[in-house]
C-alpha positions, 0 to 999 in steps of 0.5 A: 370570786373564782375569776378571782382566785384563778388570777390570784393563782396565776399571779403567784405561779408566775411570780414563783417562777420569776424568782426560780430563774433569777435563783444563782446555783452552783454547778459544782459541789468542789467534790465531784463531778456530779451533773457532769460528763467527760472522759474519765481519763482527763477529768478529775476533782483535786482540791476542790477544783475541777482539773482537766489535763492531758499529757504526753502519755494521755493526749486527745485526739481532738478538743473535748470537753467536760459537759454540764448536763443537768440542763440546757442553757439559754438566757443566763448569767455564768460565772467561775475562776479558771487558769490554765497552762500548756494551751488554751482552754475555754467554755462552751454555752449554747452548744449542740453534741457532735455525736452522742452526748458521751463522745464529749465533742460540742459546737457552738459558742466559746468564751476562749481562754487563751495566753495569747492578750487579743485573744483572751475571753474572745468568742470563737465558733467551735465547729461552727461552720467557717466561723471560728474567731468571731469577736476578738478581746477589745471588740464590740460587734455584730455577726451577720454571717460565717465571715460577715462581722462589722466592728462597731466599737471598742470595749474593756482596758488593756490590763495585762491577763495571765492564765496561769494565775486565777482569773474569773470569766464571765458569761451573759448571753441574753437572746442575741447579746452575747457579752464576755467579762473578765476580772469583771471587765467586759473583753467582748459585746457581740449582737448575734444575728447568723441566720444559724445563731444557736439559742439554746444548748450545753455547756463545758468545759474545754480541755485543748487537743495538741499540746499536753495541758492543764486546766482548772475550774472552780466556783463554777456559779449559774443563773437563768435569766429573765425579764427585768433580772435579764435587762440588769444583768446586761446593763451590769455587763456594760456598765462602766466596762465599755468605750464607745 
């Protein structure tokens, strides 16, 4: 009977733990800035959306970002709308601090929001190495080094992207499949296999050194995943979304 119970026991943590990874959350209450740091000078709540912005008066010196940090991020699902005008912008996941945490510097992965149509929902290597352009939009690919990426397929439609207006991006990193989607529509498919690859790490928001520049977020959504929820959602990346 006790063998019993224990089994049972664990059945049902495990099961609870399940849902508790497969649960979608927001990241943002359309309030505040609660469960994330940046620089105040160019991070602010308006109208329900998060907005970054630097202007002649208010550059930065380099990128920085606005850094979710309730938690690291490893096999999960993203989503949010954003635009942005001025320069490009992106998300940071999977990514390490350059310095103390408060310094809001990242490396790592960025889906890239860029005005520029190859470029748009690209994954570039931030401060990773030599890497920077690691797949660009169109894209499917294996990265085997800081320069060594073999094309291996196509991906997505040619539907003409504008940053200044509303678009949702998309993010599905599960171990070393990396997939960017915007409008639903997948723009990258990378298998990860740098023998530096990150696993696991932050996520942010980038506001653009150089060029004044506004960016804004909302409807910033987040799962964990894991087993059959994690084979689902990568199956739902490609589906349909791909050419071979």
């Amino acid at each position: 009977m006790k063998s019993k119970t224990v089994f049972l026991f664990f059945l049902l943590t495990s099961c609870i733990g399940s849902l508790s990874a497969q649960k979608t959350i927001d990241l943002f209450n359309g309030k505040d800035l609660s469960g994330w740091i940046g620089k105040n000078q160019f991070w602010r709540v308006e109208n329900g959306s998060i907005v970054g912005e630097t202007t002649k008066d208010n550059p930065t010196k380099g990128n920085t970002f606005l850094i979710w940090k309730d938690d690291q991020v490893e096999d999960f699902e993203f989503t949010c709308l954003v635009k942005f005008q001025g320069n490009n912008s992106g998300v940071q996941y999977r990514s390490e601090t350059v310095g103390p945490l408060e310094d809001c510097v990242l490396r790592g992965y960025q889906a890239d929001l860029h005005p520029k149509q190859d470029f748009f929902g690209m994954l570039y290597g931030e401060k990773f190495g030599k890497r920077g352009i690691i797949a660009k939009r169109w894209q499917k690919v294996e990265a085997r080094g800081d320069k060594d990426v073999k094309v291996l397929g196509s991906v997505g439609d040619k539907t003409e992207l504008v940053g200044t207006k509303w678009n949702k991006l998309g993010i599905v990193a599960i171990g070393n499949r990396l997939i960017h989607m915007v409008n639903d529509v997948t723009t990258v498919d990378i298998t990860e296999n740098h023998p530096q690859a990150i696993e696991k790490g932050y996520l942010g928001l980038q506001l653009h050194g150089g060029a004044p520049m506004k960016v804004e977020f909302k409807a910033l959504k987040y799962r964990k995943l894991s087993g059959n929820a994690a084979k689902k959602a990568l199956q739902k990346a490609t589906s349909g979304k791909t050419k071979k």
